[in-house]
N, C-alpha and C positions, 0 to 999 in steps of 0.2 A: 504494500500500500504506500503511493506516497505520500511526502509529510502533510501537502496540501489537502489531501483525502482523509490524512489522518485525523489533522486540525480540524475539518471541516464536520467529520464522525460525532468525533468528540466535545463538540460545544455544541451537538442536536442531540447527543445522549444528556449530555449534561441540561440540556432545557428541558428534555422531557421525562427529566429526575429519571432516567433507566437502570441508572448504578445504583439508585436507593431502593426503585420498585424490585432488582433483581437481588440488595443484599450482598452484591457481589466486592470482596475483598479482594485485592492485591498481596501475595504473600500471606500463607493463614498465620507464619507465627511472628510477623510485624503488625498485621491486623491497620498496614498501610489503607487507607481507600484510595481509590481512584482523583475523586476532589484532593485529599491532600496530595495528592503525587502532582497535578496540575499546579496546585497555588505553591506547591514546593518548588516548582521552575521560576517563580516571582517573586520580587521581593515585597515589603510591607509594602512600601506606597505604592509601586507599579497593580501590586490587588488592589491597593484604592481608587486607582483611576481607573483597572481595567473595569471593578463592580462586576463581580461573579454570583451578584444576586438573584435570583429568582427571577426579578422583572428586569434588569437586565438581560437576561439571557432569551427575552420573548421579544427581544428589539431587535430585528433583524441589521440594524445599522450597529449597534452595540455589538452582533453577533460577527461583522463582519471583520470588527475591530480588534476582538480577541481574538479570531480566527487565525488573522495575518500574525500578532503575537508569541500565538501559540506555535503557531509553525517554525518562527524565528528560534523560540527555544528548544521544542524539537529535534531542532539539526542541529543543536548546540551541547545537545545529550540525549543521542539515540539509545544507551541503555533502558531512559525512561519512557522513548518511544516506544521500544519493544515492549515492557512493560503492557505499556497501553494499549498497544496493537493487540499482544495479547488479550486484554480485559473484554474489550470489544470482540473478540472473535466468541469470548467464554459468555456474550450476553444471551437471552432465549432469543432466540429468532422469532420476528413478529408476526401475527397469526394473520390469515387472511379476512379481510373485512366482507362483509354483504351488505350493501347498500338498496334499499329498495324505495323506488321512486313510485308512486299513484301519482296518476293527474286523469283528470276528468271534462273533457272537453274537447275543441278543435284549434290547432296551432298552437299549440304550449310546446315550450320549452324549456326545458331539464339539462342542468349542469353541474356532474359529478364526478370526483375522479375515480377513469376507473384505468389506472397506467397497470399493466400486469392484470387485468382480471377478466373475466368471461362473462359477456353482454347475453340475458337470456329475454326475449322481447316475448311479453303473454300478453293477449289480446280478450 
């Protein structure tokens, strides 16, 4: 993976809290997480500016900012990359969704994603 994909992973697992929903540790007997392996590439203030808060990380302009960051440190210590890369590969893999659209009428229009899925049209 590279670093750009990595960064890029890793700040949409981190938005959608995936390291917390899964539990998932870095090393069972440092009981490292994921988050502090990140904020441990930063120092105090560069965390305060970057705000690896919660609503930070739903601001796609915020997101883009760590992103490029992230990557910076990344290449500057690939042990920790690996690390990460790891973590990410050890997450559940996400389940497929169903989305079901009713409409009722003539000329409507329905917009869903369906990128990866199977369109079944019932009349």
């Amino acid at each position: 993976m590279t670093l750009e994909a990595l960064a890029t992973s890793l700040v949409t697992t981190l938005a959608t809290k995936a390291f917390e929903k899964a539990g998932e540790e870095v090393g069972k007997e440092s009981g490292t997480t994921a988050l502090s392996l990140i904020k441990g590439l930063f120092t105090p203030d560069e965390l305060i500016t970057l705000n690896l808060s919660a609503e930070a990380l739903q601001d796609p302009k915020a997101q883009g900012k760590i992103e490029g960051k992230l990557e910076e440190r990344l290449a500057a210590h690939p042990d920790i990359a690996k690390q990460l890369e790891a973590l990410l590969a050890n997450l559940p893999k996400a389940e497929g969704k169903a989305n079901t659209l009713t409409q009722i009428g003539n000329s409507n229009v329905g917009v869903q994603d369906v990128t990866g899925s199977t369109i079944n049209i019932t009349r």
